[in-house]
N, C-alpha and C positions, 0 to 999 in steps of 0.2 A: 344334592350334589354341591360341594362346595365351590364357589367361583373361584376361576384360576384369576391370581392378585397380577395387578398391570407390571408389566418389564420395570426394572429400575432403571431411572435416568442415568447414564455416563455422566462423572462427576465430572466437571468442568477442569482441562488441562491449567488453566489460569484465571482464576476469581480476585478482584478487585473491589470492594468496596467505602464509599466515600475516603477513598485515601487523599492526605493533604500531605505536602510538604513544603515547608519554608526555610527562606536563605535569611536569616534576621528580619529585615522587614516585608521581603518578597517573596509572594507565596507563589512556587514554581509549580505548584497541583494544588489544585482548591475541588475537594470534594469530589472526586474521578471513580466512577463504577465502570468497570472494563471486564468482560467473560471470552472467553478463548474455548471452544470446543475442542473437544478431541479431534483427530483427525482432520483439521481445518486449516483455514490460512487466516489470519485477522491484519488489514493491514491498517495502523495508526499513525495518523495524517496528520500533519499541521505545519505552521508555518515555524521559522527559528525563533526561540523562548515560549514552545508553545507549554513544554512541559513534557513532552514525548519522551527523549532522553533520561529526565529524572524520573519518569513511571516505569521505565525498561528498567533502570539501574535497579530500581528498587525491589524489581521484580526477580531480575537475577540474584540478588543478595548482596548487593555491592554499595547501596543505601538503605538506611530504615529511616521506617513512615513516619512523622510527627503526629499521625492519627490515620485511623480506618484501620479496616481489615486486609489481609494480602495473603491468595495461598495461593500455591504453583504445585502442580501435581498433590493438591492434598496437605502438602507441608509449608508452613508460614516460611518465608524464605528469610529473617534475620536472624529465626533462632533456631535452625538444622541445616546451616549452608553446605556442609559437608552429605549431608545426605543428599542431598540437593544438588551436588554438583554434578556425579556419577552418572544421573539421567536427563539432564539439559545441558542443550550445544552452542554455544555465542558465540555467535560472528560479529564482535565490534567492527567499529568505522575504523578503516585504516590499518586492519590487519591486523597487529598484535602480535605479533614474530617478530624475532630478534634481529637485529639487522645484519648479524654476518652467519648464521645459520643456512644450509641449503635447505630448498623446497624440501625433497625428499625428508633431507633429518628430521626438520619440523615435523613433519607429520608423523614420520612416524615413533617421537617423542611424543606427541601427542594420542596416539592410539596404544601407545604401550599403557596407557594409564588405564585404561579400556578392558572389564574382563573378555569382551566377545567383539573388538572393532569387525571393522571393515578391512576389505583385504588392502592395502594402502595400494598396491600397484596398480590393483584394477579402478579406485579412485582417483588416482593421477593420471590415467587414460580419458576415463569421462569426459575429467573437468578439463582436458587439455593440456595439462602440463609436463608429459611426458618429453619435453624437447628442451624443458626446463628444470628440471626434478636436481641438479647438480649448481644451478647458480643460486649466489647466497640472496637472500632478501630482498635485501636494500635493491640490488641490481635488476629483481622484474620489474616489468613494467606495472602501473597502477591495476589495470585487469587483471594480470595473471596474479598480484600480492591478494586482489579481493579471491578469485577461483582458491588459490590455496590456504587464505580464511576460510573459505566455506568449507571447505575440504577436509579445514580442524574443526571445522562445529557439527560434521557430520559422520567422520571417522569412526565415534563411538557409540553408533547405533542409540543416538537420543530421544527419549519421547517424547521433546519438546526444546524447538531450536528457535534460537532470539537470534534475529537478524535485521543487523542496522547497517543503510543503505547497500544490500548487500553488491547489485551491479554500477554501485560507482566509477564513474573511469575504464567500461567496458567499452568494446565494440555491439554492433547490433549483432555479431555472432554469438560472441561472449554472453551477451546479455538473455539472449536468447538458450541457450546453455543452461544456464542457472534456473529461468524461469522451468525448464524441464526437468532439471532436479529439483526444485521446489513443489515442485507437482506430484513428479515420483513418491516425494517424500509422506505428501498427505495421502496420498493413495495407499504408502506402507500405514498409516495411520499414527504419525508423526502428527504435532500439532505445531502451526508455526504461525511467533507474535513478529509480523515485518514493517519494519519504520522505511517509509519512502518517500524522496521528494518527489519520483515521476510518479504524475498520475496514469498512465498507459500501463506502468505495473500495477500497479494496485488494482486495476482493472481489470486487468488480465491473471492474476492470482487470487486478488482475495474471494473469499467467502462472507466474508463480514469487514466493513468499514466502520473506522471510527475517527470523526474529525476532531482534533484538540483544539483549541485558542485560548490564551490565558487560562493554560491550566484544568480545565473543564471543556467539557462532552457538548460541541455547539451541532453535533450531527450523528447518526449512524445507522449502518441497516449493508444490504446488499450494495453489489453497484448498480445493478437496474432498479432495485428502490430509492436510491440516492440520484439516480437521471432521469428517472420515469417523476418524479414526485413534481407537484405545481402544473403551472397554466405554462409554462416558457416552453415552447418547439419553436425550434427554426425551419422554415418552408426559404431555400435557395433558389433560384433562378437566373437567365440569361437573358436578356432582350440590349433594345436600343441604349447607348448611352446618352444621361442626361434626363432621363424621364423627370416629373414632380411628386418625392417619394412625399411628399407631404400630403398631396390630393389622394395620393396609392393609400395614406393612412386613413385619412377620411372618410374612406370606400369601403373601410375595412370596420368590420362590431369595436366598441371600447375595448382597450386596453391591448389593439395592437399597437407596434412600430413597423417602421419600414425602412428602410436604409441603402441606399448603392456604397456597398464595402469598396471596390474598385470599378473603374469605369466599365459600364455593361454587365456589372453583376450586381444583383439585389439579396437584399435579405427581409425576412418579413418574421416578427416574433409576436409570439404568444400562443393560444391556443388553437393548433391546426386542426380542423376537421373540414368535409365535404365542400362544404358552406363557404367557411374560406377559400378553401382553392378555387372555384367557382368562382368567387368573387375579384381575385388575385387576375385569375384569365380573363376571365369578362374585363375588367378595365382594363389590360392590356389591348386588347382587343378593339376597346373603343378608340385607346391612341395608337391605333395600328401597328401596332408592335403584337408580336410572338414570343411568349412566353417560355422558351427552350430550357432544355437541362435543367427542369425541376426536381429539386431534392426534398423531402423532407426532413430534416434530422433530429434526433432526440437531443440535450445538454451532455456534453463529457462530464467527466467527475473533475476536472479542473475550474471546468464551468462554476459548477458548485462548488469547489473550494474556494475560489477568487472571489464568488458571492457572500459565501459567509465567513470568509477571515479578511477579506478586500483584500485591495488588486496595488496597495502599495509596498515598497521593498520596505523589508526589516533586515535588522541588523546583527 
């Protein structure tokens, strides 16, 4: 009996690699491997000038590589941009509609291009914008201008949508909204590459993380591979104010710290198990204090961004 041959892999909706690009003497991508699954969410992180923008650009067809490889859906995107357009959706920063256009027109000049859009009315419900569907551009607010970018980057039933900061300038309704279509949208089996500066999105959507800095891959994996990873837990608690967090460290195995963040709250880092907590209560114990609303918590993905792009402002 002949063996049945293993399933083929789903080709990857967005394949990257060592792509470089330079601006004369500054290299805004130095060597970038980046894979986007099908039906996924990937959200690429980094701080301003990380290169984020110029890997998106290039990816939608809008720059070519100075080197590497780049294929979107299968096709190199600088040299079949038209083919290429018909099944990818962009949601640039800042909208991208003209400034005296209504909501409505917009969109549905934008799904006219579309053999098989979205019904446009019942997408102007969703996304909230039915109370605004008649004022021109310029005039929505920042939230409703991004809802009805999304709104053009999804109109035409795309099988892979680029979206760069898509809830800027929402509310937590708003914001909230969008994350639900972006969900919807993997679950239809849509693939989507999302550039964000909040980490609580990216957290909350992606499937795959990828941190930039100077241009290259300084991190990537899940978000619970990317919080779970190393010895740093934080163990929180409550007792007296004033304690000796310095003695509290000394109590503790190498390579804890100990801290009181504000008066009568501690914090204690590094690697929490049994043993520590035990040891955390027992010397509270000894200086008569009670060790209340203990928490343990894992690192956010901020945590880890600010560790490995650091925690000073760019420009």
């Amino acid at each position: 009996m002949t063996p049945t041959p293993p399933p083929l892999l789903a080709a990857p909706a967005v394949s990257v690699r060592g792509l470089v690009k330079r601006y004369g003497r500054t290299t805004a991508v130095d060597g970038l491997d980046l894979r986007l699954e099908p039906a996924s969410v990937l959200a690429l992180l980094g701080p301003n000038g990380a290169g984020k923008s110029t890997t998106v650009e290039i990816c939608e067809g809008f720059l070519t590589a100075d080197a590497g490889e780049v294929s979107v859906l299968g096709i190199d995107p600088a040299g079949a941009p038209d083919a290429l357009r018909a099944r990818i959706g962009i949601m640039p920063q800042g909208g991208g509609a003209y400034p005296g256009v209504k909501a409505e027109e917009m969109l549905r000049v934008v799904a006219a291009c579309s053999a098989t859009p979205l019904d446009v009315r019942w997408l102007i419900d969703v996304l909230g914008l039915d109370g605004c569907r008649r004022t021109p551009f310029k005039r929505l607010s920042g939230g409703q201008q991004q809802r009805l970018a999304l709104a053009c980057a999804v109109v035409g039933r795309p099988e892979l949508v680029f979206l760069d900061e898509p809830t800027a300038g929402m509310d937590p309704q708003g914001r909230h909204l969008v994350w639900e279509l972006v969900r919807a949208l993997r679950r239809d089996g849509v693939a989507v590459l999302l550039t964000t500066h909040l980490m609580e999105e990216a957290e909350a959507l992606a499937d795959h993380v990828v941190i930039m800095d100077h241009g290259k891959v300084v991190a990537e994996g899940s978000p619970a591979e990317l919080t779970s990873g190393g010895d740093q837990q934080e163990l929180r608690f409550r007792a007296r104010t004033g304690m000796d967090v310095d003695a509290l460290a000394r109590a503790l195995p190498t390579g804890h710290s100990a801290a009181e963040t504000v008066a009568g709250r501690y914090v204690v880092r590094g690697r929490i198990d049994p043993a520590v907590l035990s040891a955390i209560t027992g010397w509270c114990a000894d200086q008569g204090a009670l060790a209340d609303d203990v928490q343990v918590a894992r690192r956010s993905l901020e945590d880890v961004f600010l560790d490995l792009t650091g925690r000073e402002l760019r420009s």
